[in-house]
Each structure stands twice: as structure tokens, then as C-alpha cells.
N, C-alpha and C positions, 0 to 999 in steps of 0.2 A: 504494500500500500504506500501510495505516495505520499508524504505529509507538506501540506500549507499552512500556513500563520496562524489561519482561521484555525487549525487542530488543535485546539488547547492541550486538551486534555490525551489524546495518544501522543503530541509533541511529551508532556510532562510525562507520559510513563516511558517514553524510551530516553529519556533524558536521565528522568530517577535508574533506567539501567544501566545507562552509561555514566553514570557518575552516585554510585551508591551511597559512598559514602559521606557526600556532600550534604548539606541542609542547605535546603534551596533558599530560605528565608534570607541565607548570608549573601546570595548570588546577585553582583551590578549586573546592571543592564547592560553593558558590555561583553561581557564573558555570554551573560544567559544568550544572546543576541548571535555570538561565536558558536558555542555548544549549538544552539538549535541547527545552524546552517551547516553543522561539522555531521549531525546524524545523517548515516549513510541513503534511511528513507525521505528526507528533507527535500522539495523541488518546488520552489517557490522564488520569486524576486525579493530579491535583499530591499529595493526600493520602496517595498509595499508592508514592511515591519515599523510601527510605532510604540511608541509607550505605552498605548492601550493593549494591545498585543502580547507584548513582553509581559503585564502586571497579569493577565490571564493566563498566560503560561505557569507564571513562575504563583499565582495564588491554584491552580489545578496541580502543580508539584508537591504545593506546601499540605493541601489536602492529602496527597498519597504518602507524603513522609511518614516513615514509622521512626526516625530519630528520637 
């Protein structure tokens, strides 16, 4: 499956895979922004990522944290 920006929530569970042992609460917007466009299923425009975006990714992460 291909993931876009919009995927909040599959972007944050292959994100919590790829990065387990991080708590995402700690994660800037820079890095989270990198990780997302680094997952191998990721296929979207960098252009089309905002801070709204990001704060949905990285609050659907914090829900699956089990930290």
C-alpha cells in the first residue's frame, strides 16, 4: 500500500515500526517530516506536507505509543 500525508494513522504505525523505541511526543517537525518521506511505502509530494499534517501524524503515533 502506498502511503500519503493524508494516512495519518498507517503513516504512525509504520513509523512506531520503524522507530520503536522513540516516543513520538519528543519528535520536531523536522525529523517526523524526514522519517515519514524515509518509509519505504511513503509516495506523496514533499510540497503538499504542512503542520497540520505533521501534528496528525505525530498525535495518531502518540495514541499507539505503548512507552
Amino acid at each position: 500500500m502506498r502511503l500519503k500525508w493524508t494516512d495519518s494513522l498507517d503513516i504512525a504505525l509504520a513509523l512506531q515500526e520503524a522507530h520503536p523505541d522513540v516516543n513520538p511526543a519528543q519528535v520536531n517537525f523536522v525529523d517526523l517530516r524526514n522519517w515519514i518521506m524515509a518509509l519505504p511505502d511513503f509516495e506523496d509530494d514533499p510540497e503538499r506536507c504542512g503542520e497540520r499534517i505533521l501534528e496528525a501524524v505525530q498525535l495518531a503515533w502518540m495514541e499507539e505509543y505503548d512507552g
